[in-house]
N, C-alpha and C positions, 0 to 999 in steps of 0.2 A: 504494500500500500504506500503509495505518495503522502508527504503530510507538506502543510504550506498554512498561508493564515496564522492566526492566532489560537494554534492548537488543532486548525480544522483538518478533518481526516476526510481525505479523495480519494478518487480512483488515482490509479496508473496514469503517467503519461505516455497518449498512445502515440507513436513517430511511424511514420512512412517513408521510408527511404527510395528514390525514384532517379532511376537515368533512364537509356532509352529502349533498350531491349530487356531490361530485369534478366541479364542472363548473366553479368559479371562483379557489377558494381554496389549496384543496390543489394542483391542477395548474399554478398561479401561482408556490407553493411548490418543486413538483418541476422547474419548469423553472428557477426563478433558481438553484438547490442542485443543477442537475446536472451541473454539470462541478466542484464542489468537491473540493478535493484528497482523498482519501481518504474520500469516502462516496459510499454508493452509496443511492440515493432511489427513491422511488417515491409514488405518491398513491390515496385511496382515500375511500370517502364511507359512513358508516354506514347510509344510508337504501337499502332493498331494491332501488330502481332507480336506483340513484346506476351513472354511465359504469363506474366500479369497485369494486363493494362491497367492502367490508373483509369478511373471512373469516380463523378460525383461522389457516389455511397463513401467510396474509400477516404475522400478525403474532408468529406463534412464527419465521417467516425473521428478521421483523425487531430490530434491538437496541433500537430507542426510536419510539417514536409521536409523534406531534407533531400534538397536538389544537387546532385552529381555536378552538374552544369547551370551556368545563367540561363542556355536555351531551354532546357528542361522544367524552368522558375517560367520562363516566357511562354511556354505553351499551358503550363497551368493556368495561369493568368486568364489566356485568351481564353481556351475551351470548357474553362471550369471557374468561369468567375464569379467572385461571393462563395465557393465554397469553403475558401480558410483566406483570413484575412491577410495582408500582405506581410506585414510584420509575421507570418506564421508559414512565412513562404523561407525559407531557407537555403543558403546556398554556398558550397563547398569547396567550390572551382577546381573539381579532379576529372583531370581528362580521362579520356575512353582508351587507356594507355596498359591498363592492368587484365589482367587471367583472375579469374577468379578467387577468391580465399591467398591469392599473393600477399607474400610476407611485406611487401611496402607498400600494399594497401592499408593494409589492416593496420600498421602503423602509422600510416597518415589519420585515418579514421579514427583509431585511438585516440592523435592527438586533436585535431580538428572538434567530432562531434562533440564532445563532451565540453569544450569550453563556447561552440557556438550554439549549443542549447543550455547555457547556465543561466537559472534565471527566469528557464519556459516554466509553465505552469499547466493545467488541464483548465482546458476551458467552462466554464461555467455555464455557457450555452450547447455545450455538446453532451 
């Protein structure tokens, strides 16, 4: 359980992590961040035949996005706008460079995720 507030007890915060095929990056993502204490993750890939497209549902569930790329933050934007507010639009600048579960990914992610969601919180409207 996440706690925030003045004592107040939340859910998990839920993250989505998104590039464009969910076949390297994001799922890279979602497997080093899935036993993180109090969040609960998931991955998704903007591109139509990406393993998981990203879809409304997934991202009005979700509290914050976590974009591989600015293009990946820019298509959220267009096709899915209002479903996570911009400040909850997130973005990581790692190129489409890496193999899956790679040792310098996972170390960028290490260090990257966890200080550019310090801070986030579960949304109150979600």
């Amino acid at each position: 359980m996440a706690y925030y507030g003045a004592g107040t007890v939340t859910r998990p915060l839920r993250v989505v992590f998104v590039c464009a095929q969910n076949k390297l990056r994001s799922p890279t993502a979602e497997a080093v961040f899935r036993t993180m204490d109090g969040w609960e993750v998931t991955s998704a890939g903007t591109n139509r035949d990406a393993i998981t497209p990203v879809s409304r549902d997934l991202l009005e569930w979700a509290d914050v996005a976590v974009c591989m790329e600015k293009r990946h933050r820019d298509v959220l934007r267009q096709q899915f706008r209002g479903a996570l507010p911009d400040e909850r639009l997130v973005t990581l600048g790692i190129p489409d460079d890496y193999e899956f579960m790679d040792a310098a990914l996972v170390a960028l992610l290490e260090r990257l995720v966890p200080w550019r969601l310090d801070g986030v919180t579960p949304r109150m409207d979600a």
